[in-house]
N, C-alpha and C positions, 0 to 999 in steps of 0.2 A: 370391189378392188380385186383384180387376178394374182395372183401369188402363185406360180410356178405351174399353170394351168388351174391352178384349184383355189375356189372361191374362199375370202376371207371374211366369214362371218361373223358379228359382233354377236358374244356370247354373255349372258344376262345370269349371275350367281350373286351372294352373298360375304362380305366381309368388313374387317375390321380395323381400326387403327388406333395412337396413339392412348391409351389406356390409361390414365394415373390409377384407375382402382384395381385391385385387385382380382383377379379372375377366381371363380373355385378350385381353376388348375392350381393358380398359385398358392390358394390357400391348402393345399395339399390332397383334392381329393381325387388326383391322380398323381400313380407315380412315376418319377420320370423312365422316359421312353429306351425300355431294354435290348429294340432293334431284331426280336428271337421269333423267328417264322413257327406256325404252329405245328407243334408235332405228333398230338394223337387227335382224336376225334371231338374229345370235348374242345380241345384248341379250337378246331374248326367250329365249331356251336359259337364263342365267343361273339356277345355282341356289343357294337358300337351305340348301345343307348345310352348310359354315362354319359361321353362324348356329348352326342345328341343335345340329353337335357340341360345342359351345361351352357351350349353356343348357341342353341335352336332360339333363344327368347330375345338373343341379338340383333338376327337376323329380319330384317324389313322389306317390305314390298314398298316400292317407288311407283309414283305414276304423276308423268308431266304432261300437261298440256300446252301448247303455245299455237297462235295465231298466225296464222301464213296469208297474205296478202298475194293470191292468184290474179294475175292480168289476164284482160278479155282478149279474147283474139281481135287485134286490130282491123282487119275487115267488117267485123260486127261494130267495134266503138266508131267506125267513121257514118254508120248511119245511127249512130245512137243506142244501140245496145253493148257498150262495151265497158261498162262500170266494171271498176275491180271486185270481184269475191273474196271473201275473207273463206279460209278453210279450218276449222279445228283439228291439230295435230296431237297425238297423243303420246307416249312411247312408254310403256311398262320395264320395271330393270328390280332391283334387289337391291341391298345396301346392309353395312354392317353400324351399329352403334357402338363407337368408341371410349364416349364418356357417358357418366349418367346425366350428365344438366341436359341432353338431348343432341351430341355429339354425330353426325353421322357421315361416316364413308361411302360413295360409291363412285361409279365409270361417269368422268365428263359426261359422254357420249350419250348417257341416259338423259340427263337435266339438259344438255345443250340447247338454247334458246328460248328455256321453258320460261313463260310467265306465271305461271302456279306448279308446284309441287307440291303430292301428297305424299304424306308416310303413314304406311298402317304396319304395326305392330304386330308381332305374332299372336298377341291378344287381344287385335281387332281393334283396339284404340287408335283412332286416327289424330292427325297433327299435320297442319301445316307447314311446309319448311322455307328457307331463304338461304342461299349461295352465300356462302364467306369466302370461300376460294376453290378457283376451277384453274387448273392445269392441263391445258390440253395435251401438251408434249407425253407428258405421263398416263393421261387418261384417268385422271382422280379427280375428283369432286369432294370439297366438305363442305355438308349442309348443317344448318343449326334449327333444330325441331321450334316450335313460339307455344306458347304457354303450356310447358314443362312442368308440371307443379310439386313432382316425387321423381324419385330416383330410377333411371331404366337401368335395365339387363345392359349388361357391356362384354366384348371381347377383349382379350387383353394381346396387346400384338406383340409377335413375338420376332423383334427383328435381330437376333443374334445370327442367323444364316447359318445356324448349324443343321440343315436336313441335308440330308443324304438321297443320292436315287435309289428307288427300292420303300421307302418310306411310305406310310399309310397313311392318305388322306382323305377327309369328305368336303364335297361339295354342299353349301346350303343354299339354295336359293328360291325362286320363283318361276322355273321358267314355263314357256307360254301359257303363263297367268293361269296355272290351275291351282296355283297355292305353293306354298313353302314345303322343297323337295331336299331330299338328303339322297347324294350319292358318293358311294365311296370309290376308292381307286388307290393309284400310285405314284409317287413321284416318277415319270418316265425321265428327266431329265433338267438339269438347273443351269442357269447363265446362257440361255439361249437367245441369241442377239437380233440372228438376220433372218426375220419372222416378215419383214413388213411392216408389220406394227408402229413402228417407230424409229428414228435414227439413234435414238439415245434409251433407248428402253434392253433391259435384261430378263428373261422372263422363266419363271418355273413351269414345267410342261408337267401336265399330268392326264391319267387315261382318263380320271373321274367323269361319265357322264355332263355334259354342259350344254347348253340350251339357249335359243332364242329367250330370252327373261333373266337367264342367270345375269346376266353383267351385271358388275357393281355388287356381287356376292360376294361370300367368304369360303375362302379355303380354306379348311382347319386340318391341325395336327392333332396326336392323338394322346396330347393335352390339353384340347379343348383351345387352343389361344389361335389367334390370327395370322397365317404365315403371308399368307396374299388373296389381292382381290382376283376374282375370274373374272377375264378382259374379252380374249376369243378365242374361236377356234378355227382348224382348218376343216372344211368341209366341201364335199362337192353338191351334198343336199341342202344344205344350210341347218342339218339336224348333227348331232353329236358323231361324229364318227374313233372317239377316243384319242381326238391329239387339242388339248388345251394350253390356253396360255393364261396365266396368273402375273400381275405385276407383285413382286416381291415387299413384303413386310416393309423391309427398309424403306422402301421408296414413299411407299403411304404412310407412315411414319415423320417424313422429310416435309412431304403435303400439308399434315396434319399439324404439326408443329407449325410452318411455316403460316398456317389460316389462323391459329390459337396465338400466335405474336402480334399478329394484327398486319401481315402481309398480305399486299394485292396480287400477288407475282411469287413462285418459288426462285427460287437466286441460284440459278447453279455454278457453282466453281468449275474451274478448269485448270488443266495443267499445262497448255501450248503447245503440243507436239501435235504433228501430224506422222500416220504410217502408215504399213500396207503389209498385212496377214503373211506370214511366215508361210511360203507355202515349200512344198520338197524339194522343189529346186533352188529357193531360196535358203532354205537348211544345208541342204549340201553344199551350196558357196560358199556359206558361216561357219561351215564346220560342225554344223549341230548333229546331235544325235537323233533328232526328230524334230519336225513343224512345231512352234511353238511361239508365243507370243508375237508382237508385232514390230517391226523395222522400224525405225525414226527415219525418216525422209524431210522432215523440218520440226526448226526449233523456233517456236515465236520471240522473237527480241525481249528481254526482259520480261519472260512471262515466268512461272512459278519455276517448269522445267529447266529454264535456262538457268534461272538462281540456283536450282539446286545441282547443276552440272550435266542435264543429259543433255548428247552431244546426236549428231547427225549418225545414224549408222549405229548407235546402241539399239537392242532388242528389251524391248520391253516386256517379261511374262509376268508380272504381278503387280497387282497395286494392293498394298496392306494382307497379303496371304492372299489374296484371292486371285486367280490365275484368270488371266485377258489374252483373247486371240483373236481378236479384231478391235478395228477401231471405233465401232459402237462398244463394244465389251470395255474398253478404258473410258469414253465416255461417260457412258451408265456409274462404271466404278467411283469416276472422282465427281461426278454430278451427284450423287449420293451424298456424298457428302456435306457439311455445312463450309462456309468460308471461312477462310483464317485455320483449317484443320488441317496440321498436320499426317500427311500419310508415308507411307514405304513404300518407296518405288524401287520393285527388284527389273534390275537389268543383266542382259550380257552385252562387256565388252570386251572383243578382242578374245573371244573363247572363255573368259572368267566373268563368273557372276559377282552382282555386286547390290546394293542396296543405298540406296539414295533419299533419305529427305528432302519431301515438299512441301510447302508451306502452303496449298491449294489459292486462287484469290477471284472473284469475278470477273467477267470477261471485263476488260478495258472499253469504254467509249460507252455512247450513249444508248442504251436499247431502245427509246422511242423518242428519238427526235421532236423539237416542237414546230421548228420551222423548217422550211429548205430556203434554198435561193433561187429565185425567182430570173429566166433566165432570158432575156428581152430581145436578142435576135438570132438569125440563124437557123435550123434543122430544131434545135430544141425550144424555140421561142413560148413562152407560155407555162412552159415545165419547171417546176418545182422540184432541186436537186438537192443531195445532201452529201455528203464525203460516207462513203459502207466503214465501218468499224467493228473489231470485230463482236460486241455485244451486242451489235443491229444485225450483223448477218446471222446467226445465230439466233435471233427470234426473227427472222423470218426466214427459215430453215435451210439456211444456208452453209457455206465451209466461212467458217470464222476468220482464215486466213486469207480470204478472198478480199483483193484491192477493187477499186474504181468509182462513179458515182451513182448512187442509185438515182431514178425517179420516186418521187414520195406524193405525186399529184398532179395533174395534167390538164389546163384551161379551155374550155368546148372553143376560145379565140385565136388560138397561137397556130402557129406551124407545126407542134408538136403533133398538136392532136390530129390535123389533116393526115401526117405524116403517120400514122396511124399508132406510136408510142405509147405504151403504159403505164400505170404505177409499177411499179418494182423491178421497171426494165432497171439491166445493169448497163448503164453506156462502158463500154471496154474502151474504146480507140476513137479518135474523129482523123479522118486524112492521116492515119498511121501514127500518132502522137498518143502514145497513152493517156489517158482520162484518171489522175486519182483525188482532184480537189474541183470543187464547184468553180473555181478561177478557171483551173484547165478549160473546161466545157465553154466559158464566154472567150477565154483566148482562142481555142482551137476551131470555135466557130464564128469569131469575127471575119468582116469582109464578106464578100460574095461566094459563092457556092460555082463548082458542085461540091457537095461533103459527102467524104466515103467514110460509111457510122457502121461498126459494130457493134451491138447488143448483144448481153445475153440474158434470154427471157424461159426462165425456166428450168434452166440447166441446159438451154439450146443456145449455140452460139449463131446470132442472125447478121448479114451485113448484106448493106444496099447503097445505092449511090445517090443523095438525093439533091435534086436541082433546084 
């Protein structure tokens, strides 16, 4: 994936989540963090082994494998050698244990499609694992260890989001599979949005050393507890160049919680607004003293927002104290959160600031459809349609506010498919007539042709005229 010329590497660490026991931090053999850079020589001596012994026996090395079904090259299978090859896939990563029954965090990305996962232990003890809940949006994985018989080592996460930039952190992880590595570093910077990574992800950047292997490691503070997992970095080698990204406490937390209830899915809440980043010259039309939070530009009909009064043209710079300047950064913010939670939305209007309760609520409509309708003549003949809502565009990473019908499947016998149509085309318009219910699409392509069709596939707006 390119990111701003500079390759986006999946970086392989150690970390932790949702904790009911107690850490040693918590038991008090650290005391809490006094923030005071060192000032003579012995300062400098100080070492991070406390630390260390403390998270190091949490910390796991992952290793999946899964089955990849390679196709022969078709010139070979037409004279008979073109049987499919099975290939063995591997992918080594890191992971933190969060409970002791056998609890473990790490990066989708690592287990993605594995059909076996190993967990080895810092002390060599191997175990078995199986998938309870995988999050791709977030990039978090929790896996559940199989015959557990004593209690592991665990991190205790620590998602109050009280660190600061400047803040001393280590990295633990595994990377390229030489064993369980400790590096330390700093917080370079927290609520960083627009990484690539993700539409809805917030991420802690840190210098710490991070590696092919770390992912699905932990980044600890220097209480020993879980602040985030290491996700990636940016690199032009694909080796450390000192700019990481961590997904934040909270979130794995959210994950973890959501897999220990006995969910398939994390559920994110939303608050209905759409906006566009406060930039300087937008400041200076509002009147502001500096760029800051984000513009409302829409309010979803009866969605959280709306109940709680934010209006078109309000600025939004906080959700619950925590300062948003973009529209992943609000995202991230109430997606974090659980449904039905109450948060503080600080706005400005009209030059005064103001604060706002919202009752947070999941998106509206269906997120996976069971059926479509089945659409029998015309341009989409064949095609399997469904009305977009906005909890279906939204899992399939779309703008939630986004009208029209989707494709949800498309018959190798219909016109559709000649016509060369996809799953998840968005049909926009037939012959100029907006498209927003499965009726429209058999109305608007009743009769004979020719039909002038707009798509959009991809986030590319396509239109042709077909006869």
């Amino acid at each position: 994936m390119q990111t701003r010329s500079i390759v986006l590497v999946a970086a392989l660490a150690l970390t932790a989540c949702g904790n009911p026991q107690p850490s040693k931090a918590q038991e008090g053999e650290f005391a809490q963090p006094t923030r005071t850079a060192p000032n003579d020589a012995a300062g400098m001596k100080s070492s991070f082994a406390p630390v260390v012994r403390a998270a190091a026996p949490a910390v796991v090395n992952i290793s999946a494998r899964s089955v990849q079904r390679v196709q022969a090259d078709p010139f070979f299978q037409f004279f008979g050698g073109g049987i499919p090859q099975a290939r063995v896939a591997e992918s080594v990563g890191s992971g933190v244990i969060v409970r002791s029954d056998g609890i473990v965090v790490t990066n989708n990305h690592v287990i993605d499609g594995a059909q076996q996962i190993k967990v080895v232990l810092n002390d060599r003890r191997e175990f078995p694992a199986t998938v309870i809940l995988a999050d791709e949006r977030s990039d978090i994985a929790v896996l559940r260890l199989d015959n557990v018989s004593d209690r592991l080592p665990v991190l205790a996460i620590e998602d109050k989001e009280e660190q600061q930039v400047g803040d001393l952190v280590l990295a633990i992880g595994n990377p390229f599979g030489v064993g369980q590595t400790v590096t330390n570093g700093i917080i370079s910077a927290l609520n960083r949005t627009e990484t690539g990574i993700s539409d809805s992800g917030s991420f802690i950047q840190t210098d710490a050393a991070i590696n092919p292997g770390n992912s699905g490691g932990a980044l600890v503070d220097m209480d020993g507890n879980l602040i985030g997992i290491n996700t990636a970095i940016f690199s032009r080698s694909g080796s450390s160049a000192g700019v990481g990204f961590a997904v934040p406490a909270v979130m794995v937390k959210r994950v973890v919680d959501s897999a220990l209830g006995g969910a398939t899915a994390v559920v994110r809440p939303w608050l209905g607004v759409k906006g566009n980043t406060v930039t300087g010259d937008i400041a200076g039309s509002l009147g502001l003293s500096r760029p800051q939070g984000i513009v409302v530009t829409d309010v979803y009909a009866n969605s959280p927002a709306a109940r709680a009064g934010v209006r078109q043209g309000d600025v939004i710079t906080a959700v619950d104290g925590q300062e948003v300047n973009d529209q992943g950064g609000l995202n991230y913010r109430v997606g974090s959160r659980n449904p039905n939670d109450q948060v503080q939305v600080a706005i400005l209007r009209d030059g005064r600031a103001q604060t706002l309760n919202a009752r947070v609520q999941p998106l509206p409509g269906d997120a996976d459809p069971k059926q479509g309708t089945t659409i029998e003549a015309g341009p989409f003949s064949g095609a399997s349609v469904v009305a977009l809502n906005p909890a279906l565009a939204d899992r399939l990473g779309g703008d939630p506010f986004t009208t029209g019908v989707i494709i949800t499947g498309v018959s190798g016998r219909g016109y559709a498919a000649r016509a060369g149509f996809r799953q998840n085309d968005l049909i926009v318009s037939i012959n100029g007539r907006a498209i927003n219910t499965a009726r429209d699409v058999e109305a608007a392509s009743a009769g004979r042709g020719p039909w002038d069709v707009v798509i959009n596939r991809g986030g590319r707006q396509i239109r042709g005229v077909l006869r």
